[in-house]
PDB file with SEQRES, HELIX, SHEET and CRYST1 records, atoms N, CA, C and O in Angstrom:
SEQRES   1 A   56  UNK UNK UNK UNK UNK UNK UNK UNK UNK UNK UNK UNK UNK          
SEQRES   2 A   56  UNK UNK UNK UNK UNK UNK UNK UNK UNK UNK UNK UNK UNK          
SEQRES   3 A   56  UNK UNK UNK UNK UNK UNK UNK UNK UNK UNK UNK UNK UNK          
SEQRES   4 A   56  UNK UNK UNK UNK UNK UNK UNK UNK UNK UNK UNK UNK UNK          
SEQRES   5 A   56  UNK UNK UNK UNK                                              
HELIX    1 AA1 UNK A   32  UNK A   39  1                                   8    
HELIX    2 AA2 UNK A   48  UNK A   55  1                                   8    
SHEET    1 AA1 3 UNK A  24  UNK A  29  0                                        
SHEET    2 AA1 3 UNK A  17  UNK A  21 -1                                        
SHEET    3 AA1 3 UNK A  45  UNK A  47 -1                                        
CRYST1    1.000    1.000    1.000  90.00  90.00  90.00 P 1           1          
ATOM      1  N   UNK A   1     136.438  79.528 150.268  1.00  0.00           N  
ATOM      2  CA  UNK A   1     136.451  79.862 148.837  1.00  0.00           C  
ATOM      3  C   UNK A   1     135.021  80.124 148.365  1.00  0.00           C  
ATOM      4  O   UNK A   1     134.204  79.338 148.846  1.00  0.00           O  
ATOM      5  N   UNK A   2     134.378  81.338 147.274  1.00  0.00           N  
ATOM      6  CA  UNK A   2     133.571  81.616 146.922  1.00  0.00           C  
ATOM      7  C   UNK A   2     133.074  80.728 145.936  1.00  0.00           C  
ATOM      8  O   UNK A   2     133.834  80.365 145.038  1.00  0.00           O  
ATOM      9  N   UNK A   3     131.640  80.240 145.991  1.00  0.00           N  
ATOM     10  CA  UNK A   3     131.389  79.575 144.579  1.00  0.00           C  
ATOM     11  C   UNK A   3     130.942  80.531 143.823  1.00  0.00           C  
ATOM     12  O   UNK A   3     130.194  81.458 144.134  1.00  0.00           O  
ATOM     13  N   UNK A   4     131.706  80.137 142.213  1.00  0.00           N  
ATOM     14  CA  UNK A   4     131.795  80.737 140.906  1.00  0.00           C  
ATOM     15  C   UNK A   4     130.437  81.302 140.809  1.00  0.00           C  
ATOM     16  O   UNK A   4     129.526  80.535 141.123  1.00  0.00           O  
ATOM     17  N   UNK A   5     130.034  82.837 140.328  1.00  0.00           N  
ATOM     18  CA  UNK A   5     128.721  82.760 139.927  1.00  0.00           C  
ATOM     19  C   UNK A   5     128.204  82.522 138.562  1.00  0.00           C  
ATOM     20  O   UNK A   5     128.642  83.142 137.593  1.00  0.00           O  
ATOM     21  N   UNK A   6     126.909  81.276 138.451  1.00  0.00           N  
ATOM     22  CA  UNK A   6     127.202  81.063 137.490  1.00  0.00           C  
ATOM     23  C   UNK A   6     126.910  82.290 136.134  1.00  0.00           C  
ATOM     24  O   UNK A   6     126.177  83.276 136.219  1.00  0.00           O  
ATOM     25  N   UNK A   7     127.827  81.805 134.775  1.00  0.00           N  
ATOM     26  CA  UNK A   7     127.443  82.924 133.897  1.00  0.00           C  
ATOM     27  C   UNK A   7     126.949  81.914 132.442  1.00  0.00           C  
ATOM     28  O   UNK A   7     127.250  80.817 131.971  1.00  0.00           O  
ATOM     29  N   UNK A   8     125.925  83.169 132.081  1.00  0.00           N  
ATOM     30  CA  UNK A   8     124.848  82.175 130.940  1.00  0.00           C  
ATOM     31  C   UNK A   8     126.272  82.510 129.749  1.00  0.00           C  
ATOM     32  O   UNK A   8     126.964  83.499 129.508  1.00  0.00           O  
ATOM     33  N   UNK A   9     126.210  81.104 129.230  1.00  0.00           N  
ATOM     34  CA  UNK A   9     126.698  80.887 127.973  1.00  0.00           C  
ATOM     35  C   UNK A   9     127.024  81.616 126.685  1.00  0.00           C  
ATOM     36  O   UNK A   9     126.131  81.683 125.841  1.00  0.00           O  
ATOM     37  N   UNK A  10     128.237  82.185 126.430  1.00  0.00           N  
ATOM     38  CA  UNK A  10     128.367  83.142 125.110  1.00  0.00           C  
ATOM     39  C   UNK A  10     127.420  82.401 124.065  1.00  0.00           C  
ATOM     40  O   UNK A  10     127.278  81.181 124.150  1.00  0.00           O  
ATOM     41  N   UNK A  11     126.780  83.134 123.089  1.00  0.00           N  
ATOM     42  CA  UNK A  11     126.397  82.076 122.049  1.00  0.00           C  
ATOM     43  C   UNK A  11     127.478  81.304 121.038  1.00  0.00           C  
ATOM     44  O   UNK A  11     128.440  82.049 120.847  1.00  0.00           O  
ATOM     45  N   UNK A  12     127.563  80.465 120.573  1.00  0.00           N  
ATOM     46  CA  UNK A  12     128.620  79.930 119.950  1.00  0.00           C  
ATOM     47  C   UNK A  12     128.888  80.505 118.872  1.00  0.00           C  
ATOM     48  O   UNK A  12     130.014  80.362 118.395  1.00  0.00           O  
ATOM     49  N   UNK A  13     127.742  81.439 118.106  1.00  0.00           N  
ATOM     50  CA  UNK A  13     128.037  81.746 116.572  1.00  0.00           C  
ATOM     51  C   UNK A  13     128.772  83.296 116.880  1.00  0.00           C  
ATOM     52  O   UNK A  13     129.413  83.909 116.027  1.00  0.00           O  
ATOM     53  N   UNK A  14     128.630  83.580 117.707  1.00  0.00           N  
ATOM     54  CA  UNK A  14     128.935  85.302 117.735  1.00  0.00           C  
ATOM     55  C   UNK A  14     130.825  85.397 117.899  1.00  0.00           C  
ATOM     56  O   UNK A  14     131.366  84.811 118.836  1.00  0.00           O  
ATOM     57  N   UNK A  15     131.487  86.034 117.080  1.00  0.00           N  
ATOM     58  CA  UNK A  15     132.502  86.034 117.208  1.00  0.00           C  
ATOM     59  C   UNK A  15     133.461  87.594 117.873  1.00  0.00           C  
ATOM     60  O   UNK A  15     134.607  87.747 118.296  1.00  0.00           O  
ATOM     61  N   UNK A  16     132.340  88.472 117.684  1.00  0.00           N  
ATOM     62  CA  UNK A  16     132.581  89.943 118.260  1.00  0.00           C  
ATOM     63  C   UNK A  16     131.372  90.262 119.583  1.00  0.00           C  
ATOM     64  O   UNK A  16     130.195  89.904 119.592  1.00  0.00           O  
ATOM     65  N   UNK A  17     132.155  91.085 120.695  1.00  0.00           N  
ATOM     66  CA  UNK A  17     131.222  90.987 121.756  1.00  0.00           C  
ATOM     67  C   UNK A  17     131.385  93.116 122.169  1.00  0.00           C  
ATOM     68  O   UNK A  17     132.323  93.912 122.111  1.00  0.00           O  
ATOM     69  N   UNK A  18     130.429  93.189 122.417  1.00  0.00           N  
ATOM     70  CA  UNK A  18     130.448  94.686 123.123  1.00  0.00           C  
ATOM     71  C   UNK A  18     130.102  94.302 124.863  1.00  0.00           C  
ATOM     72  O   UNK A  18     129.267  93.597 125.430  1.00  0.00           O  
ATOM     73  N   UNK A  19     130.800  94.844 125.138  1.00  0.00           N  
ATOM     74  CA  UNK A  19     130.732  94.748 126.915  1.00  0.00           C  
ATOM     75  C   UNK A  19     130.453  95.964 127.444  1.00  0.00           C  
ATOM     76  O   UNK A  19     131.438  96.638 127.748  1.00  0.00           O  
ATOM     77  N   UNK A  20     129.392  96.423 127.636  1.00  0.00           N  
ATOM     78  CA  UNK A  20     128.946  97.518 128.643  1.00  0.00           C  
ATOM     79  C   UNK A  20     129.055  97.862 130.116  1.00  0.00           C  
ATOM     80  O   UNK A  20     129.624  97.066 130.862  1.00  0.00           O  
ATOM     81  N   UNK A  21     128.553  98.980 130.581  1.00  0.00           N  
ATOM     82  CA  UNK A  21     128.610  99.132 131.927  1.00  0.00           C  
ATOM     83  C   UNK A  21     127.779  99.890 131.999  1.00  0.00           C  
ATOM     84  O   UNK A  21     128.255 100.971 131.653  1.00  0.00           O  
ATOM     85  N   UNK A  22     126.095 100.059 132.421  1.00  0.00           N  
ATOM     86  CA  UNK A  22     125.044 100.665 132.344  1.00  0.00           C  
ATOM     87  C   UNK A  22     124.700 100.879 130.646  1.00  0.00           C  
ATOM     88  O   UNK A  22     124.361  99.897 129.985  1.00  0.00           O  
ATOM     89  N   UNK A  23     124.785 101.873 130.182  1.00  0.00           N  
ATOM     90  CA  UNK A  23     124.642 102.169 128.468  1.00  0.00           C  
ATOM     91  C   UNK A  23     125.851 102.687 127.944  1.00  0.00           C  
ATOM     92  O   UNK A  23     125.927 103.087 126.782  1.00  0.00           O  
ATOM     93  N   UNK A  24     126.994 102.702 128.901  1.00  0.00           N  
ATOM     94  CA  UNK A  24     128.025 102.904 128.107  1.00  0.00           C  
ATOM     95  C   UNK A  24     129.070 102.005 127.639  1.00  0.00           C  
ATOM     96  O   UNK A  24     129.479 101.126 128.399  1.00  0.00           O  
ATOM     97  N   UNK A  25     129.634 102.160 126.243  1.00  0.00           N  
ATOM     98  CA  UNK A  25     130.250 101.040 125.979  1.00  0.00           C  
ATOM     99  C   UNK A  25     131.387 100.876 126.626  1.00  0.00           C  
ATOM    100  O   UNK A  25     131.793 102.031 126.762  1.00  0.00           O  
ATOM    101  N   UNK A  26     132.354  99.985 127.235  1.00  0.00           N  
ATOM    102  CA  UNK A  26     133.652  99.517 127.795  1.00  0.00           C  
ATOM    103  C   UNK A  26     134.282  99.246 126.884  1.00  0.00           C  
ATOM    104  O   UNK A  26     135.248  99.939 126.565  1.00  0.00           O  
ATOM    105  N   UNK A  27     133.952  98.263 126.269  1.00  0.00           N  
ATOM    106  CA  UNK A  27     134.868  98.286 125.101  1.00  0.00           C  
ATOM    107  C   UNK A  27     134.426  97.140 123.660  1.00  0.00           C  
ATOM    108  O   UNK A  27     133.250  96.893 123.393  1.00  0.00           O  
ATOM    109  N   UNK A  28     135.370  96.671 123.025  1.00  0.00           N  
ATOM    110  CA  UNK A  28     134.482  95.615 122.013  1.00  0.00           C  
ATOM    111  C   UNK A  28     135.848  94.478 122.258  1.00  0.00           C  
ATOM    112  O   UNK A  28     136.950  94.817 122.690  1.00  0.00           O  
ATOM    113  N   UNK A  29     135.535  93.381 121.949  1.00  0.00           N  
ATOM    114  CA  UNK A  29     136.512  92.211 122.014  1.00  0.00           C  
ATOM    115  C   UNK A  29     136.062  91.132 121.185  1.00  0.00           C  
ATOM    116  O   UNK A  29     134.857  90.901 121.090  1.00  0.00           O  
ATOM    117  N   UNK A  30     136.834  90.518 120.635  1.00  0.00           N  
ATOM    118  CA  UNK A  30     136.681  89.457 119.603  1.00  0.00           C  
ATOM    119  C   UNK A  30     137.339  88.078 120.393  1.00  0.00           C  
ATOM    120  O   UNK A  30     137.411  86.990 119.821  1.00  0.00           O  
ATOM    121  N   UNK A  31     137.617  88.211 121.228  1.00  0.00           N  
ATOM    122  CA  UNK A  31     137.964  86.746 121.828  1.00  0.00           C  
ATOM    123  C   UNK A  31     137.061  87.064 123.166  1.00  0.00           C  
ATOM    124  O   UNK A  31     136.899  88.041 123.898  1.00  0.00           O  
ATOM    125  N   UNK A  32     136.413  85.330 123.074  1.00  0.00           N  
ATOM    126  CA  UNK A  32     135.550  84.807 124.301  1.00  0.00           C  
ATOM    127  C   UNK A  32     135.913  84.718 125.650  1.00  0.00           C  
ATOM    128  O   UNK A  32     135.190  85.021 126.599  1.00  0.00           O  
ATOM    129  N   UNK A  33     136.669  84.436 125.683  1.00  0.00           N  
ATOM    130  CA  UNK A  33     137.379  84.522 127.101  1.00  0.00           C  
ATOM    131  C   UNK A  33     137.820  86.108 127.623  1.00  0.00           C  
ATOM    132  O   UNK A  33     137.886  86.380 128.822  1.00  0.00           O  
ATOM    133  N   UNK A  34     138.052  86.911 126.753  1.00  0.00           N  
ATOM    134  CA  UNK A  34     137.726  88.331 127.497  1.00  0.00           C  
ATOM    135  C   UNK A  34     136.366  88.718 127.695  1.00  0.00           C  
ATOM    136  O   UNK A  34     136.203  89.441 128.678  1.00  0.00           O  
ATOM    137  N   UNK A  35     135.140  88.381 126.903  1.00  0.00           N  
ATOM    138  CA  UNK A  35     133.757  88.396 127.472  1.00  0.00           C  
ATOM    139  C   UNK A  35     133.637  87.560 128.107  1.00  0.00           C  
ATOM    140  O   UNK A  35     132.616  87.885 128.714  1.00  0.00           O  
ATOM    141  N   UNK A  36     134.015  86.318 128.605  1.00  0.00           N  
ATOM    142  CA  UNK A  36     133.324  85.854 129.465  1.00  0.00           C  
ATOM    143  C   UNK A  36     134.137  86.450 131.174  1.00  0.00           C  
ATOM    144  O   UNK A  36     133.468  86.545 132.203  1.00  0.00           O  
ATOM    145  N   UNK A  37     135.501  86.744 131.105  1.00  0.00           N  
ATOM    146  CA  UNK A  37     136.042  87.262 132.078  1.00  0.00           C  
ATOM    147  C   UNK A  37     134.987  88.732 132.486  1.00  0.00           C  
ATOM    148  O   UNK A  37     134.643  88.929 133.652  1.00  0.00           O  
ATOM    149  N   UNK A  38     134.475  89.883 131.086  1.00  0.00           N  
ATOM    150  CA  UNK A  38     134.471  90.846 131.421  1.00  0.00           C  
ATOM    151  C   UNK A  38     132.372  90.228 132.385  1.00  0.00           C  
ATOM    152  O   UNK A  38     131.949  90.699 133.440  1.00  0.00           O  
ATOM    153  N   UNK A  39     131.759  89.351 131.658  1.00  0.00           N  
ATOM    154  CA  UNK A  39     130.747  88.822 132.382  1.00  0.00           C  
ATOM    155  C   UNK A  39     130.444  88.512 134.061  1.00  0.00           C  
ATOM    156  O   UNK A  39     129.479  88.690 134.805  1.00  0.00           O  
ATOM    157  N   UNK A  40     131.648  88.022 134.194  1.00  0.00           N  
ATOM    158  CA  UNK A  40     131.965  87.206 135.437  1.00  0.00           C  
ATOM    159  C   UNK A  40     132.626  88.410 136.644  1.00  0.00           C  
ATOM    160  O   UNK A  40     132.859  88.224 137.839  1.00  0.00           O  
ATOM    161  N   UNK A  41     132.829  89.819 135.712  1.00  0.00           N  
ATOM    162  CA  UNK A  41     133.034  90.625 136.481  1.00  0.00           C  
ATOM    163  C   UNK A  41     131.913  91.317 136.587  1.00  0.00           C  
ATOM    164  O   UNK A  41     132.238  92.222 137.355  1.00  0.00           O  
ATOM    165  N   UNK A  42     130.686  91.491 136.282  1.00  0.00           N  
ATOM    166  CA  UNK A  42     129.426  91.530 136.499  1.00  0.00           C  
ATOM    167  C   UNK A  42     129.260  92.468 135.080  1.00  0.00           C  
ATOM    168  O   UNK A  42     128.079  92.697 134.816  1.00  0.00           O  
ATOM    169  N   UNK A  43     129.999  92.901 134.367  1.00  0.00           N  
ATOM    170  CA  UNK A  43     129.388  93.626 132.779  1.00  0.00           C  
ATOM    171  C   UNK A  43     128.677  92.925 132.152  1.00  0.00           C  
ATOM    172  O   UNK A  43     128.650  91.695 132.103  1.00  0.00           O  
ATOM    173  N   UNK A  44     127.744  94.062 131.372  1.00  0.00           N  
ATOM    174  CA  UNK A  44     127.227  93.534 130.279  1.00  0.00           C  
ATOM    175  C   UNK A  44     127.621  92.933 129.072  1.00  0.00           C  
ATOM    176  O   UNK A  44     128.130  93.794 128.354  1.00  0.00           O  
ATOM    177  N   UNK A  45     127.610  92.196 128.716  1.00  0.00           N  
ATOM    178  CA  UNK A  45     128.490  91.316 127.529  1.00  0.00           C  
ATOM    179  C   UNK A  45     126.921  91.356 126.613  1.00  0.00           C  
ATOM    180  O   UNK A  45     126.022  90.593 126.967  1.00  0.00           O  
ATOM    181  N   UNK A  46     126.744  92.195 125.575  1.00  0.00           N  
ATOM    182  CA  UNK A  46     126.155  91.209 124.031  1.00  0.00           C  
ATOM    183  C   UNK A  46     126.847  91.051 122.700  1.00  0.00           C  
ATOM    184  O   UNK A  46     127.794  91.691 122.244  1.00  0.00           O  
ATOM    185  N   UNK A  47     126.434  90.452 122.388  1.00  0.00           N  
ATOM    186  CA  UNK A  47     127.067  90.391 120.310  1.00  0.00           C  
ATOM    187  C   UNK A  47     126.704  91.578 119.816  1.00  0.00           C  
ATOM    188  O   UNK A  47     125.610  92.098 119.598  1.00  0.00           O  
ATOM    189  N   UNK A  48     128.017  91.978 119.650  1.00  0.00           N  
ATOM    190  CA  UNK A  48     128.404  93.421 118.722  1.00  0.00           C  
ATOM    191  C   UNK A  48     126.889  93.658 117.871  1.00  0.00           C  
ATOM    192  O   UNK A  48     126.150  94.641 117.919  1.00  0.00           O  
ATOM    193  N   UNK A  49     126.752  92.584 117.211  1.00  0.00           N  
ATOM    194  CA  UNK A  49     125.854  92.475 115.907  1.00  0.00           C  
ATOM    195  C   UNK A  49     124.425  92.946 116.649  1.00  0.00           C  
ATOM    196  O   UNK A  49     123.958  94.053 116.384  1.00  0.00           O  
ATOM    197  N   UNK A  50     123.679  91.939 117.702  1.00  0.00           N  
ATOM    198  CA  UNK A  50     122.665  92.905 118.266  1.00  0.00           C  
ATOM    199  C   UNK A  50     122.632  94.227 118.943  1.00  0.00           C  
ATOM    200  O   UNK A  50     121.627  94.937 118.994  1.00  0.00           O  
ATOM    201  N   UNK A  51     124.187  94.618 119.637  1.00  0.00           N  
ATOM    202  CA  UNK A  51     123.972  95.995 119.954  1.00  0.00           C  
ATOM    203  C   UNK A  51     123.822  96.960 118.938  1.00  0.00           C  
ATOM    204  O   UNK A  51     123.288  97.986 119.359  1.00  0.00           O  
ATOM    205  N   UNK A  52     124.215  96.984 117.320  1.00  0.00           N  
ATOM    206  CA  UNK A  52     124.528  97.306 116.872  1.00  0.00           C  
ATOM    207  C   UNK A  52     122.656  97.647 116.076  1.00  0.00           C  
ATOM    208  O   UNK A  52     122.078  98.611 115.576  1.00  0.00           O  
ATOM    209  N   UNK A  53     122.396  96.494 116.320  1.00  0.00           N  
ATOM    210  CA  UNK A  53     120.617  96.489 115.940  1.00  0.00           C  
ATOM    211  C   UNK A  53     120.132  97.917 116.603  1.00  0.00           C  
ATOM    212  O   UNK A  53     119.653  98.958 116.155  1.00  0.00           O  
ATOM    213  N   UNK A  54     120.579  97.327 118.163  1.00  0.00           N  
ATOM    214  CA  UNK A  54     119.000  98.107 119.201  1.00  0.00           C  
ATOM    215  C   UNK A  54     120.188  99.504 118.902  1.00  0.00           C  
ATOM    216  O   UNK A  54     119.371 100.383 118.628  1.00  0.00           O  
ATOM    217  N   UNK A  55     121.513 100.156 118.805  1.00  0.00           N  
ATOM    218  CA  UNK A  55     121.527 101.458 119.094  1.00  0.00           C  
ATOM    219  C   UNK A  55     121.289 102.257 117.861  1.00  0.00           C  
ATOM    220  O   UNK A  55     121.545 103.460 117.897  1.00  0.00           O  
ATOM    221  N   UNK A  56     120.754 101.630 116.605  1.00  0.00           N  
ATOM    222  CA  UNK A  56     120.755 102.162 115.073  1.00  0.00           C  
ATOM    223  C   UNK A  56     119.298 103.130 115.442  1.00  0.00           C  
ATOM    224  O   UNK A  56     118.780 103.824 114.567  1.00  0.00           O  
TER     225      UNK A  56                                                      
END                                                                             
């Protein structure tokens, strides 16, 4: 059996997540457990709210 790799911590306050794949978006999700699944599949996971900063 593989050990889990570990994945850094959603932040607790963020309730919307954008999950990338290089610079393109995959998709957006509001429940944690689909970012942390889409993480653990090696995507980019940030808070909607900072992607939303850096692509303005």
């Amino acid at each position: 059996m593989t050990e889990p790799k570990h994945v850094p911590d959603l932040p607790q306050w963020c309730n919307s997540w954008t999950v990338l794949k290089g610079n393109r978006i995959v998709m957006e999700t509001w429940s944690r457990w689909t970012a942390q699944k889409s993480l653990e599949m090696g995507f980019e996971v940030i808070p909607t709210s900072e992607w939303l900063a850096v692509s303005t």
